[in-house]
C-alpha positions in Angstrom: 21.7 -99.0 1.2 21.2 -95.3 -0.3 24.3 -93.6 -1.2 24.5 -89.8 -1.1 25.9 -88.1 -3.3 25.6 -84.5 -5.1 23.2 -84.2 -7.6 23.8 -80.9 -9.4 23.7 -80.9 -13.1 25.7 -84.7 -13.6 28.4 -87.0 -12.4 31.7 -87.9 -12.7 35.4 -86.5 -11.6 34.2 -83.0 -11.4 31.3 -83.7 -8.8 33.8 -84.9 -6.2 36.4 -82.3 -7.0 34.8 -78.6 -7.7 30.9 -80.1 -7.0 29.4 -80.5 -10.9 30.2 -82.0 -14.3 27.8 -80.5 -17.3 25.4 -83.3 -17.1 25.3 -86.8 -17.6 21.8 -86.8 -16.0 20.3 -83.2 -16.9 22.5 -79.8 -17.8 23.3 -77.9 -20.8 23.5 -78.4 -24.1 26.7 -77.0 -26.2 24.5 -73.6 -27.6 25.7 -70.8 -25.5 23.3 -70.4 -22.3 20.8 -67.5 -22.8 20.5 -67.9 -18.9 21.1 -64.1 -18.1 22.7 -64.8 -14.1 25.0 -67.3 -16.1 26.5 -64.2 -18.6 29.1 -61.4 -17.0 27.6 -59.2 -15.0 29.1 -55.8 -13.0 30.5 -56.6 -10.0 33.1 -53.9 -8.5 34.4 -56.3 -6.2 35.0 -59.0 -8.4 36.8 -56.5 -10.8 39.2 -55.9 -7.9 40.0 -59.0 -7.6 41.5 -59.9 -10.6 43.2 -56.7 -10.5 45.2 -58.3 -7.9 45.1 -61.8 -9.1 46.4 -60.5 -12.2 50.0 -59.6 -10.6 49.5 -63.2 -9.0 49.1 -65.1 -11.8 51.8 -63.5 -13.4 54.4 -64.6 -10.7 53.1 -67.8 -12.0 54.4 -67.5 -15.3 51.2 -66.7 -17.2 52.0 -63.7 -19.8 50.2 -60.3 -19.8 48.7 -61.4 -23.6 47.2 -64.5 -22.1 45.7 -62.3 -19.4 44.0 -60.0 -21.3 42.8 -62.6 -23.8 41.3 -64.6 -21.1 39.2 -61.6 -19.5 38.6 -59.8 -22.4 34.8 -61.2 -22.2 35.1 -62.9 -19.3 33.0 -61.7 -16.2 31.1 -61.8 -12.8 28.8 -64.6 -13.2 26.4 -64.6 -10.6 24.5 -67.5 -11.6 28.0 -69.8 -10.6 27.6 -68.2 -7.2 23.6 -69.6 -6.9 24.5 -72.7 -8.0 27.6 -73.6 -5.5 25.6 -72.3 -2.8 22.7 -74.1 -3.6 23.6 -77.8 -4.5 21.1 -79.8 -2.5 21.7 -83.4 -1.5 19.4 -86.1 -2.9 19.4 -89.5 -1.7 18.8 -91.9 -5.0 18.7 -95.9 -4.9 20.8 -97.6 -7.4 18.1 -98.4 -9.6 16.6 -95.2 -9.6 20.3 -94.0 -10.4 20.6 -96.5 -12.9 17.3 -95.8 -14.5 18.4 -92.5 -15.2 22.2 -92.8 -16.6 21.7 -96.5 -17.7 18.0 -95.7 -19.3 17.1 -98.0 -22.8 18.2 -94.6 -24.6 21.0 -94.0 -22.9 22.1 -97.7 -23.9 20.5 -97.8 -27.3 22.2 -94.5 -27.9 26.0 -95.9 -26.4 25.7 -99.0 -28.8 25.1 -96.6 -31.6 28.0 -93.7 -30.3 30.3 -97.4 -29.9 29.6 -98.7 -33.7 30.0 -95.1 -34.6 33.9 -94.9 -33.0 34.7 -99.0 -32.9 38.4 -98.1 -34.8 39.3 -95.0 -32.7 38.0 -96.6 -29.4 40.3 -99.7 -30.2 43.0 -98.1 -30.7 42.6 -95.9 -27.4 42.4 -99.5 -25.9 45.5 -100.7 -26.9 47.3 -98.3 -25.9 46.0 -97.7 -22.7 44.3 -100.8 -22.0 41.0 -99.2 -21.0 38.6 -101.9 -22.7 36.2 -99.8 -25.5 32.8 -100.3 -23.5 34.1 -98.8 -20.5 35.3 -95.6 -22.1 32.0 -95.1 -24.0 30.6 -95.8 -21.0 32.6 -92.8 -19.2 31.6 -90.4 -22.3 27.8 -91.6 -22.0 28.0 -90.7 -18.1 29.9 -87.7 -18.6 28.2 -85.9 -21.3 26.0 -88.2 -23.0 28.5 -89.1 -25.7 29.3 -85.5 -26.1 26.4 -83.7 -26.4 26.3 -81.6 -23.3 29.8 -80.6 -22.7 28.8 -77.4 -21.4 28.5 -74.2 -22.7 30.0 -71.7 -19.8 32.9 -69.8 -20.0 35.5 -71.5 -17.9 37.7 -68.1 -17.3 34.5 -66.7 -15.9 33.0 -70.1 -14.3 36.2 -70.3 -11.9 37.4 -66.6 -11.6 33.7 -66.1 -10.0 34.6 -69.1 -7.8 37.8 -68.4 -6.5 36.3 -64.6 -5.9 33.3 -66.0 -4.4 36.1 -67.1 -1.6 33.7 -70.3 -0.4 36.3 -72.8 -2.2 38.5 -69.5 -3.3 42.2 -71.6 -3.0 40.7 -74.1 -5.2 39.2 -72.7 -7.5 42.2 -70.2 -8.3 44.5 -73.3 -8.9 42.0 -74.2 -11.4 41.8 -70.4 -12.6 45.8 -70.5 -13.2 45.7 -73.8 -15.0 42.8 -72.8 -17.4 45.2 -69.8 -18.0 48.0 -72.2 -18.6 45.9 -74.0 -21.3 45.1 -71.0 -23.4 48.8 -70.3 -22.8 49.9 -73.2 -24.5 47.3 -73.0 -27.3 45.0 -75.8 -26.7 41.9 -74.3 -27.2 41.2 -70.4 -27.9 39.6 -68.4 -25.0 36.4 -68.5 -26.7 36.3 -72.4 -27.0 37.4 -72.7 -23.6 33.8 -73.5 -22.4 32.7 -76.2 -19.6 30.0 -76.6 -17.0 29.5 -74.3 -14.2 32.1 -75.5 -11.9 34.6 -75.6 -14.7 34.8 -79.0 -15.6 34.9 -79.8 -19.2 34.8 -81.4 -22.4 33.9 -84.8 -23.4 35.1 -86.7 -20.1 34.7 -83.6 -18.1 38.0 -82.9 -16.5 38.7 -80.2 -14.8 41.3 -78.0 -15.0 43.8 -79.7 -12.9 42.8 -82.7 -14.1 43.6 -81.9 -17.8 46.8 -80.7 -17.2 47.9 -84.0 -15.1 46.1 -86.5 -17.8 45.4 -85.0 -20.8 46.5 -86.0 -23.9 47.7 -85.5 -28.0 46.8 -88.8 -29.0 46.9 -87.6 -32.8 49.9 -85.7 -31.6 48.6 -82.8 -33.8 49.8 -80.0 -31.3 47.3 -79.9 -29.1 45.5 -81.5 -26.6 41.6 -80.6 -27.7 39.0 -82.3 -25.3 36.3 -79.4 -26.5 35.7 -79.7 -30.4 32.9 -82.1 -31.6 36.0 -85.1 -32.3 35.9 -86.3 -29.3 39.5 -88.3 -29.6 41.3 -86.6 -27.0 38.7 -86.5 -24.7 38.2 -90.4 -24.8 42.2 -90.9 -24.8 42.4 -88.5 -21.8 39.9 -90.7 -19.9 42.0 -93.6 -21.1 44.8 -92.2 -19.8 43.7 -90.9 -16.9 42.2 -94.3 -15.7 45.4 -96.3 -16.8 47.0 -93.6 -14.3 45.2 -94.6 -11.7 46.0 -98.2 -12.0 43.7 -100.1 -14.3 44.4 -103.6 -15.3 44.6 -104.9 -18.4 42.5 -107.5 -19.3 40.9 -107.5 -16.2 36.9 -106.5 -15.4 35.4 -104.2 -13.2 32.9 -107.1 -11.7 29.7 -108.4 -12.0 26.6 -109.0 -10.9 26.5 -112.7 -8.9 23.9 -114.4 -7.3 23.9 -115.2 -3.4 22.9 -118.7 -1.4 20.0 -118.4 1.0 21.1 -117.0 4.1 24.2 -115.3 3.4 25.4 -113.4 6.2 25.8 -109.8 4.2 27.8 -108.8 7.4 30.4 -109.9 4.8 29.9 -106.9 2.1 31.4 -103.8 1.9 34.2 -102.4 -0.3 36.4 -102.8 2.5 36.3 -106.4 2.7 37.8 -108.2 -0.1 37.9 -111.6 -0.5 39.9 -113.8 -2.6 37.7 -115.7 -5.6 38.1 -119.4 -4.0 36.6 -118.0 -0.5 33.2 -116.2 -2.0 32.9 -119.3 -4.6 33.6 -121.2 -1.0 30.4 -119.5 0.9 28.0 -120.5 -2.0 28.4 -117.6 -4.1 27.9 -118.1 -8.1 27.4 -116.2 -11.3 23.7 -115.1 -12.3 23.5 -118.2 -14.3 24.4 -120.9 -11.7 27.9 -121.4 -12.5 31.4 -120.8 -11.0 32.8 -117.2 -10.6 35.9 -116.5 -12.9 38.8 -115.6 -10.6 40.0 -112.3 -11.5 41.6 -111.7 -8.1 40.4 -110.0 -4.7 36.9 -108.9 -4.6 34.7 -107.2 -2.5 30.5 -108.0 -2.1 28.8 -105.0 -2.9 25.0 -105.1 -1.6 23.7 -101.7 -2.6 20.0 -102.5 -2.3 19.9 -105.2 0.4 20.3 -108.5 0.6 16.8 -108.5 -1.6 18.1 -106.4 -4.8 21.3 -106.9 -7.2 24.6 -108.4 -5.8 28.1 -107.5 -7.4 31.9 -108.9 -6.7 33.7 -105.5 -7.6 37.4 -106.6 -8.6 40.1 -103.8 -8.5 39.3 -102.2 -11.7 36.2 -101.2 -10.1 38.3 -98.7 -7.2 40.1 -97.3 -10.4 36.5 -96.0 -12.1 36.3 -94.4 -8.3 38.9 -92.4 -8.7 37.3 -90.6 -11.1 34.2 -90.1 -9.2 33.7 -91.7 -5.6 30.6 -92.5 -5.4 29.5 -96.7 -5.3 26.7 -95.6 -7.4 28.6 -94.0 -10.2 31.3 -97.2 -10.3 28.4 -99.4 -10.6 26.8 -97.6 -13.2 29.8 -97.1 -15.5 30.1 -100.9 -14.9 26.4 -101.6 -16.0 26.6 -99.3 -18.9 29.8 -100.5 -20.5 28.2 -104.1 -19.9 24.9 -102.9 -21.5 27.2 -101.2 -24.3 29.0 -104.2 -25.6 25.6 -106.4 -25.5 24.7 -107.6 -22.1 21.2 -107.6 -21.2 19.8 -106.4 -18.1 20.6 -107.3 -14.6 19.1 -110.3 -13.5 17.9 -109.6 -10.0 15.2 -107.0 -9.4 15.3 -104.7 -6.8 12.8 -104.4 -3.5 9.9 -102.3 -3.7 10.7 -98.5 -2.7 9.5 -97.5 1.1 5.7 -96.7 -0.2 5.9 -100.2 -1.4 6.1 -99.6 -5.5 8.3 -101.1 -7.5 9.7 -99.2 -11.1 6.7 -100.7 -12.8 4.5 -99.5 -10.5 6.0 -96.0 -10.5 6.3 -96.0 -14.5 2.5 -96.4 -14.5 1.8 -93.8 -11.9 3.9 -91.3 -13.9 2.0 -92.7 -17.3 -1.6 -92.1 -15.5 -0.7 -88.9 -13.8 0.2 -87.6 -17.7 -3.0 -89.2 -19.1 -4.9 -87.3 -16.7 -3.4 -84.0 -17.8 -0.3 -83.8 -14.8 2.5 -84.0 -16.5 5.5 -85.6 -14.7 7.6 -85.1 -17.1 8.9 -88.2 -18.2 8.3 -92.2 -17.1 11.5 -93.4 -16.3 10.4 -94.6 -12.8 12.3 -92.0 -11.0 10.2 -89.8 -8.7 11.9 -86.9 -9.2 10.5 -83.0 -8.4 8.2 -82.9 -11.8 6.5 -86.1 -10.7 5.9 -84.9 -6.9 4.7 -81.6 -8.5 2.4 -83.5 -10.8 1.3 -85.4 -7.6 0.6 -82.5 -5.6 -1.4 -80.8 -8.4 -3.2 -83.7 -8.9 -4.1 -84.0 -5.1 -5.3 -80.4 -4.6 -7.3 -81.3 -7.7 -9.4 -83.9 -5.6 -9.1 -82.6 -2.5 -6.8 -84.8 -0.8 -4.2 -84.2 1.8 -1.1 -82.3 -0.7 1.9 -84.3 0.3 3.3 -85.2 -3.2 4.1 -88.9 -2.2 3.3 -91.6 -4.0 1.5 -94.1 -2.7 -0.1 -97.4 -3.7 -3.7 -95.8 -2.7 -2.7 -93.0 -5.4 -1.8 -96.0 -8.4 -5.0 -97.5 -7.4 -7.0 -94.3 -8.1 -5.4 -93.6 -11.0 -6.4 -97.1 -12.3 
C-alpha cells in the first residue's frame, strides 16, 4: 500500500493542519532566507487588509502596541502564496519514506542529540510520561533535532495566508494567536519565526497548537519553543501527546512476523484485535517468540503481505494526532526504536514496480554520479534530482528521455 500524503518542505502536526512544517525531510535552515518572494513585498491589497483586520483583532483583545510591533516589518510575502498553491502530492512507499526521515544519519545523529539531552529528556518523561526515544524521535522528524526550525516571519507567513483568502478563516485564527503570543511575551516579534505555513519551533506547532499545549516547563515566564534550548519545545510535544491520550509505559508497536498464508484481509487500523487472537492466528515477534500483550492492536501491512508487518497498540493513534499519516506514525516508531539502540527492521521490502530493490537503486544513483549525473544524493529514494540525472543521462546516449529507472538502465551503468 502507498500512502499519500503532502510532501512540501517536512512532516508532522503542521502538514495536516495549515499544509507544511519547516522540514524534517528538506526546508530551511534557521539563517534568515535570502529567498527574495519569501521577504515583504508591496501589495496594496494586502495593506488593506490588515487595515481592517486591525479593528478585528482588536475586538479580540489584542492591544494597539502589539499591533504595531507585529507589522512593523512584517509584509506581503508572495513566496507563501506560491507555495500553498503549489504543494504537489507525491506518492512515497514506507521504505522510501523511511529512508529519508529514518536515514543512518538521521539515526546516528538522534543517538548523539539523545546522549546529548538524556537528564532533560528524563525528566520530560516523568512528568508526562512520553518515553525519551519517542520525543527525540518527534524533534528528529520535526526539525532534525532543531536545526531547521524555520526562518520566516510568522506575522507575515499567516497574515499573507489569511489575505490570500484560499484557507483565509484559518489562517486568521492562527494570525490572532501568534498576536496573542507576542502579547504575552513569549517570544519578541523578531524571534517569532517558523516555516512558511506558520508552524514553528523545535516540534513545530502551530499557532493554535502552542497556545492549547505549550508549556513553561522551567516555569521561567515564558513558554520559548524558538531559542536554540530546545526544553520547551520537547515538553510541549510531551505535553501535547500526553493530551492526546498516551499511555504510560505502554509502546507504540512493533514489527512482527506473519505465518504463511495469512489472510491480510485482517489488517487495517480499523481492525484491532486483542493480543491472545493475533498470537492465536500464528502471529509472533521477529525473533520467533510470543507477542507481549500490551492491549488491542491492529495489523498494519504498509508494503504488502511481502514487506514489514507491525501490531500498532494505542500509543501509535496518539503519535497520529499529531500528524495523520500511517507513514509518519510508523516512522516516529522506527526512529525512537532506532534511537534507543534497535537495529534495523528485520523484513525487507518487495522490489519497487521497475523491479529494484534500495540496493539496486543506491547503486544506480552511485553509477549515475560516477558517470558525471549527479543525483544528488544515494539514499535510494528516486526523487526529482535522480530522474533529472536519468533524463540527462539518456539524452546523452540517445535513448528514449523518460527519467525512469529501470533494470536495463542498472545494467548499462554496470
Amino acid at each position: 500500500m502507498r500512502v499519500t500524503r503532502r510532501w512540501v518542505a517536512a512532516t508532522g502536526l503542521a502538514a495536516v493542519m495549515a499544509g507544511c512544517t519547516a522540514g524534517s525531510v528538506t526546508g530551511p535552515s534557521n539563517a534568515r532566507t535570502t529567498d527574495p518572494d519569501l521577504r515583504p513585498q508591496p501589495n496594496s491589497g494586502y495593506d488593506a487588509w490588515v487595515a481592517a483586520f486591525r479593528n478585528r483583532a482588536m475586538q479580540q483583545g489584542i492591544s494597539q502596541s502589539t499591533l504595531n510591533a507585529a507589522f512593523r516589518n512584517a509584509g506581503f510575502l508572495p513566496g507563501v502564496v506560491k507555495r500553498d498553491r503549489n504543494q504537489t502530492e507525491f506518492s512515497r512507499t514506507l521504505e522510501d519514506y523511511l529512508a529519508i526521515v529514518a536515514s543512518p544519519e538521521k539515526v546516528a545523529a538522534g543517538r548523539s542529540n539523545y546522549r546529548q539531552r538524556a537528564a532533560l529528556l528524563g525528566e520530560i518523561e516523568t512528568r508526562y510520561g512520553v518515553p525519551t526515544s519517542v520525543i527525540a524521535a518527534i524533534w528528529g522528524m520535526e526539525s532534525n533535532y532543531g536545526t531547521r526550525r524555520g526562518d520566516i516571519s510568522v506575522i507575515s507567513a499567516t497574515s499573507t495566508l489569511a489575505y490570500d483568502g484560499r484557507r483565509g478563516a484559518f489562517f486568521e485564527k492562527q494570525l490572532i494567536e501568534s498576536l496573542r503570543i507576542l502579547q504575552k511575551g513569549d517570544v519578541a516579534a523578531s524571534g517569532l519565526v517558523g516555516s512558511w505555513a506558520g508552524a514553528m519551533g523545535h516540534t513545530q506547532f502551530i499557532p493554535t497548537t502552542y497556545a492549547a499545549y505549550a508549556v513553561d516547563f522551567r516555569g521561567d515566564g515564558r513558554r520559548d519553543i524558538w531559542s536554540d534550548d530546545p526544553t520547551d519545545g520537547l515538553a510541549s510535544a510531551a505535553a501535547y501527546l500526553k493530551a492526546s491520550g498516551w499511555q504510560r509505559g505502554k509502546p507504540w508497536g512493533q514489527e512482527v512476523r506473519l505465518p504463511s498464508g495469512f489472510n491480510t484481509a485482517l489488517a487495517g487500523r480499523d481492525k484491532r484485535r486483542a493480543i491472545s487472537e493475533w498470537s492465536a492466528l500464528g502471529i509472533k515477534t521477529v525473533t520467533g517468540g510470543s507477542v507481549p500483550d500490551h492491549g488491542a492492536a491492529a495489523l498494519l501491512l504498509p508494503s504488502g503481505p511481502s514487506g514489514p508487518a507491525f501490531l500498532a497498540f494505542r500509543n501509535f493513534n496518539v503519535i497520529l494526532r499529531y500528524n495523520n499519516s500511517e507513514n509518519y506514525g510508523i516512522g516516529v516508531g522506527y526512529l525512537s526504536d532506532r534511537i534507543a539502540g534497535a537495529g534495523p527492521l528485520s523484513a525487507s521490502f518487495p522490489p519497487d514496480r521497475y523491479g529494484l530493490t534500495i540496493d539496486d537503486r543506491r547503486r544506480l544513483q552511485k553509477q549515475l554520479t560516477a558517470a558525471g549525473f549527479d543525483t544528488g544524493g544515494t539514499d535510494g529514494v528516486i526523487g526529482p534530482k535522480s530522474e533529472a540525472a536519468i533524463r540527462s543521462y539518456q539524452a546523452s546516449r540517445g535513448l528514449p528521455v523518460t527519467g525512469a529507472p529501470s533494470r536495463e538502465l542498472l545494467a548499462m551503468l554496470g
